[in-house]
DRENTI-760135 format. One record per residue: residue in one letter; x, y negated, z of N, C-alpha, C, O, CB in turn. Coordinates in steps of 0.2 Angstrom, whole numbers, padded with zeros to 4 digits, always signed. Glycine has a CB too. Example, Ala and Ser with C-alpha at 12.3 -4.5 7.8 and 13.67 -1.06 7.14 Angstrom:
<sites>
a+0066+0028+0039+0062+0022+0039+0066+0016+0039+0071+0017+0042+0057+0022+0045
s+0064+0011+0035+0068+0005+0036+0064+0000+0039+0067-0006+0040+0070+0003+0029
</sites>
This chain:
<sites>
x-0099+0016+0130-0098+0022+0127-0098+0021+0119-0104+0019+0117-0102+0028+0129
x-0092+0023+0115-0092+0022+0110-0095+0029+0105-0092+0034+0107-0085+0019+0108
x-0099+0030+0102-0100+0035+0097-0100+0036+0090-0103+0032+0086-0105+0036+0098
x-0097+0041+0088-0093+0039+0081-0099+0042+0076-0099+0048+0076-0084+0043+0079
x-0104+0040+0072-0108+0042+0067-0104+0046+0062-0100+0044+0059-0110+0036+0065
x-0106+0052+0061-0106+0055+0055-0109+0057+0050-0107+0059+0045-0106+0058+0056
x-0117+0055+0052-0121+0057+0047-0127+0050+0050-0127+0046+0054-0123+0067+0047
x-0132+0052+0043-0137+0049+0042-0142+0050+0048-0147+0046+0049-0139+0049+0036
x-0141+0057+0052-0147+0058+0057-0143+0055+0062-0147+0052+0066-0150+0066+0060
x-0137+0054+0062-0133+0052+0070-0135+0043+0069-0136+0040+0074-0121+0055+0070
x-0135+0040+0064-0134+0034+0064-0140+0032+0064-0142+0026+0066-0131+0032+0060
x-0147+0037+0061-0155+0035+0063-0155+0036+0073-0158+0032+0077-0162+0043+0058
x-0151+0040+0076-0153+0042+0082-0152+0035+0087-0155+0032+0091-0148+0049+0083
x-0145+0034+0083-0139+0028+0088-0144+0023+0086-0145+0019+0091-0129+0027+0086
x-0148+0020+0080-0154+0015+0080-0159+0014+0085-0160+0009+0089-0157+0016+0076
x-0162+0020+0085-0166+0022+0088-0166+0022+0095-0171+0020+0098-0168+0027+0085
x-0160+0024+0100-0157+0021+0104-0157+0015+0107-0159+0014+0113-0154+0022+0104
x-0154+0011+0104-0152+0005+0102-0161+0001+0102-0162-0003+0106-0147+0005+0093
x-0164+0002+0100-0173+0001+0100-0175+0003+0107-0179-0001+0110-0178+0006+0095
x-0173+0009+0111-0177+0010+0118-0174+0011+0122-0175+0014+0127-0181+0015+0120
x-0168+0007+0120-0164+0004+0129-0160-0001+0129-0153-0002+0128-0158+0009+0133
x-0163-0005+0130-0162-0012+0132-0157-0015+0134-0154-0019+0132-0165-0015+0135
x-0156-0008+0141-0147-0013+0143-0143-0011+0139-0137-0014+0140-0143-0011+0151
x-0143-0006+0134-0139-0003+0129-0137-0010+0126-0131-0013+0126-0143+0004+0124
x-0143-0012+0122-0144-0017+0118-0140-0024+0120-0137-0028+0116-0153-0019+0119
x-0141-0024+0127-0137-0027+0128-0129-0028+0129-0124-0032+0128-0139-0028+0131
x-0130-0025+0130-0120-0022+0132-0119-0023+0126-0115-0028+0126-0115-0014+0135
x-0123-0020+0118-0120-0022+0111-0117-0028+0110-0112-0029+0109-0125-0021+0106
x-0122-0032+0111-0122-0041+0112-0115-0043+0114-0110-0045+0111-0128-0044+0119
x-0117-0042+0124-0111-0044+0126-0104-0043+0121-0100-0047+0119-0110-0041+0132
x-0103-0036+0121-0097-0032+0117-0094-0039+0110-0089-0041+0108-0102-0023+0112
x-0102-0040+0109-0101-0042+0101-0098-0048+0102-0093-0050+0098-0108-0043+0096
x-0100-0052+0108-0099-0058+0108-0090-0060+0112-0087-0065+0111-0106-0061+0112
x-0088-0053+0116-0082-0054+0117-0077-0052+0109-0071-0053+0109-0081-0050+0123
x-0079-0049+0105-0075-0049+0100-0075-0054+0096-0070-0055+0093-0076-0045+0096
x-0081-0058+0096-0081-0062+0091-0075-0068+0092-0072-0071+0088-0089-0063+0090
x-0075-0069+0099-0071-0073+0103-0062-0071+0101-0057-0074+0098-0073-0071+0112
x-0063-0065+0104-0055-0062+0101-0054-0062+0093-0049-0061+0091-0054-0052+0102
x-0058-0064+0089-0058-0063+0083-0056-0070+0076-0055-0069+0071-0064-0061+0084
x-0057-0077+0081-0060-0082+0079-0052-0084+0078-0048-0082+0081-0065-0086+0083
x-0053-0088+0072-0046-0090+0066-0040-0092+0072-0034-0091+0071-0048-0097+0060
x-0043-0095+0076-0039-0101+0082-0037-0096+0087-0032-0098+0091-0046-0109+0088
x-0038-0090+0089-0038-0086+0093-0031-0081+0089-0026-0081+0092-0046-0084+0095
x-0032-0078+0083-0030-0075+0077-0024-0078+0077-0018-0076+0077-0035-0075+0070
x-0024-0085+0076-0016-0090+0076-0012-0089+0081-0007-0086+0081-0017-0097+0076
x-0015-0092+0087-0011-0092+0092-0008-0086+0092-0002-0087+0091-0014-0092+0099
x-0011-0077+0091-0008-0073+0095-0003-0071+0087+0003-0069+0087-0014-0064+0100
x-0004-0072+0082+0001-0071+0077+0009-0076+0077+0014-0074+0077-0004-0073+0069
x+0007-0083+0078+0012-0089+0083+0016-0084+0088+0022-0082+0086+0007-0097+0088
x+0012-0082+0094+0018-0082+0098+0020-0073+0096+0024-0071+0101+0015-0083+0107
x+0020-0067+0092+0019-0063+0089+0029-0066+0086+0035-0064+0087+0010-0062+0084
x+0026-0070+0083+0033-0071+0076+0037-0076+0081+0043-0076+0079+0030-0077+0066
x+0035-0079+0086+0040-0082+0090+0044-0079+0096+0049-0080+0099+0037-0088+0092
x+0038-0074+0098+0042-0072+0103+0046-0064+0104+0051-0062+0107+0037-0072+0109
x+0042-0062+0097+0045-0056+0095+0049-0056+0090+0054-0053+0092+0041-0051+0094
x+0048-0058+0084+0051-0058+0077+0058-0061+0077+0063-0058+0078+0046-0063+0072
x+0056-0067+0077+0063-0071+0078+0070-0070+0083+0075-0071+0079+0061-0079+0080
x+0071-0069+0088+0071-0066+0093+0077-0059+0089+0082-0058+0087+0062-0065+0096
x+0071-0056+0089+0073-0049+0085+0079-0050+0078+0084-0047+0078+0067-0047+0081
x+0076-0053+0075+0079-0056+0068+0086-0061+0070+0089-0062+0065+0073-0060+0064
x+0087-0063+0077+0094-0066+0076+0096-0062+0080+0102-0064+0081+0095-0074+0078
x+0096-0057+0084+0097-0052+0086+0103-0048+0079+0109-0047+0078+0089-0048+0088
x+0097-0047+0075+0099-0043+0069+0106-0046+0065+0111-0043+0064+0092-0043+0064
x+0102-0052+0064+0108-0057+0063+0117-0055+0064+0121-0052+0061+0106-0064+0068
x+0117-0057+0069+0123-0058+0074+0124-0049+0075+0128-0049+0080+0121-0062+0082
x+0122-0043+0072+0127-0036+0073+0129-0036+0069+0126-0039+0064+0124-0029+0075
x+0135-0032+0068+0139-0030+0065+0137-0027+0060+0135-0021+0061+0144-0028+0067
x+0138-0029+0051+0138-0024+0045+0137-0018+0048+0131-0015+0046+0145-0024+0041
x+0142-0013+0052+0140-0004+0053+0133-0003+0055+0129+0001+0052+0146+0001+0059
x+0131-0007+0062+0127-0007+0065+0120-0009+0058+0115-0005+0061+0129-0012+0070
x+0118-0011+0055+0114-0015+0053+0112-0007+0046+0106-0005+0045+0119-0023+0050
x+0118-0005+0044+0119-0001+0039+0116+0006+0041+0113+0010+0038+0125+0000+0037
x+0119+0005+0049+0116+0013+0053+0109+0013+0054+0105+0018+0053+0119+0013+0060
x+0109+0006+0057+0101+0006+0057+0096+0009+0051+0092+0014+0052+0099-0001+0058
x+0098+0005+0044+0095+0007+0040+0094+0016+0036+0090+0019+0032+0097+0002+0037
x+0101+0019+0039+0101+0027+0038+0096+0028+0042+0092+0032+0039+0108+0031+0039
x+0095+0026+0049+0092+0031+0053+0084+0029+0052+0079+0033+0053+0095+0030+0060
x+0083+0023+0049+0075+0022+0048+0075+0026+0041+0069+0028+0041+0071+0013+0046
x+0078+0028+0037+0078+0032+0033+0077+0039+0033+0073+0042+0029+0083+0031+0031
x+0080+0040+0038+0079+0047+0040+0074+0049+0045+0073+0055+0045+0085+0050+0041
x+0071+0044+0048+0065+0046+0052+0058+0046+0047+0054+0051+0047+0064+0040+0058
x+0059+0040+0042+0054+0042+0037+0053+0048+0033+0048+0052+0031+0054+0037+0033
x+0061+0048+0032+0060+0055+0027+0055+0062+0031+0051+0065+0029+0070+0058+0025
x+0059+0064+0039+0056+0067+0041+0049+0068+0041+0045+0072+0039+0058+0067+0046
x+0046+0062+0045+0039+0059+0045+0034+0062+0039+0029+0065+0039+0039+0050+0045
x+0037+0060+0033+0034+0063+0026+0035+0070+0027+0030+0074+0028+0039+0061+0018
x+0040+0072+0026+0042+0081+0027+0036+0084+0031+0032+0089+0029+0050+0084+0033
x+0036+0081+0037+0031+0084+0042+0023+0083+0040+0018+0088+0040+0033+0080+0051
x+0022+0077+0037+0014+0076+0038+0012+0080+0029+0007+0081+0027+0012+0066+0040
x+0019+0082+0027+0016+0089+0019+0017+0093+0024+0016+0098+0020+0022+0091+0010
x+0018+0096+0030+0015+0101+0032+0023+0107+0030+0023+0113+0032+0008+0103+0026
x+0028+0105+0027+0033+0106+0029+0037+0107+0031+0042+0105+0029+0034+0105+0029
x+0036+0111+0037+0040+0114+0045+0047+0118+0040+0053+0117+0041+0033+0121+0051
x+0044+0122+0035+0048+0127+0033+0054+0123+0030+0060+0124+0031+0044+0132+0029
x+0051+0119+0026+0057+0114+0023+0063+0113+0028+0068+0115+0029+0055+0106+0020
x+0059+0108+0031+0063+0107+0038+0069+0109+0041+0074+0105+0042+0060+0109+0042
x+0066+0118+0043+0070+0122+0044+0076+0123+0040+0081+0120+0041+0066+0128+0045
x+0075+0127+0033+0079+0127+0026+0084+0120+0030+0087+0120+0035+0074+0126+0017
x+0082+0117+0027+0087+0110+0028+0092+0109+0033+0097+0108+0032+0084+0104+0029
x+0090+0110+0039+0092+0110+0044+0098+0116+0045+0103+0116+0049+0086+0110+0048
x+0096+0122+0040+0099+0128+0044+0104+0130+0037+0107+0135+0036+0093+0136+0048
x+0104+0125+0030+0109+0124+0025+0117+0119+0028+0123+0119+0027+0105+0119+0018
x+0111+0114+0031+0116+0107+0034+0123+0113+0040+0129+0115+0041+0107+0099+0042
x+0118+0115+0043+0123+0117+0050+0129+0124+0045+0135+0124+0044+0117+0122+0058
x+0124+0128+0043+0130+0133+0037+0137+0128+0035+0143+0129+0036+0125+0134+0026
x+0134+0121+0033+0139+0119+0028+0143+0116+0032+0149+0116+0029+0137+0114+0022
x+0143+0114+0039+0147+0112+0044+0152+0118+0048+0157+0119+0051+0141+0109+0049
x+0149+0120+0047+0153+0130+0050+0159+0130+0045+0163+0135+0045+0146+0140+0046
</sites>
């Protein structure tokens, strides 16, 4: 069970825990020692190697080989997911709307 500390009494408490239970103490350990494994430079390589070999490249001669429209379209539409994404996470709904209901006016 993971617990997220907020304050200085929650992180005296989760110590102090961590002091009077032992199997707690331990599972820490174990935990620690399976990260540390996931963690280690040789471990970090491999999954970045097969990361750029099996996904990247792959992808990227994919990318290669579509056609100019395709390539261009793509880039409008990451364009316009981002732009949304911004809109939305200022809280923006209303812009949104406006925009949305100028766009369709002007299509009418």
């Amino acid at each position: 069970m993971i617990a997220l500390v907020t304050s200085p009494e929650q992180a005296l408490l989760a110590l102090k825990q961590l002091r009077d239970k032992p199997e707690l103490r331990r599972a820490m350990v174990e935990q620690g020692k399976v990260r540390a494994e996931a963690t280690k430079p040789a471990q970090l390589t491999q999954e970045w190697q097969s990361f750029l070999k099996d996904v990247v490249v792959p992808d990227y001669q994919r990318w290669q080989s579509a056609s100019r429209l395709k390539r261009n379209l793509y880039f409008l539409y990451r364009y316009i997911v981002l732009r949304l994404r911004e809109l939305q996470e200022r809280g923006s709904k209303q812009l949104l709307e406006e925009w949305f209901n100028r766009k369709s006016k002007t299509a009418n």
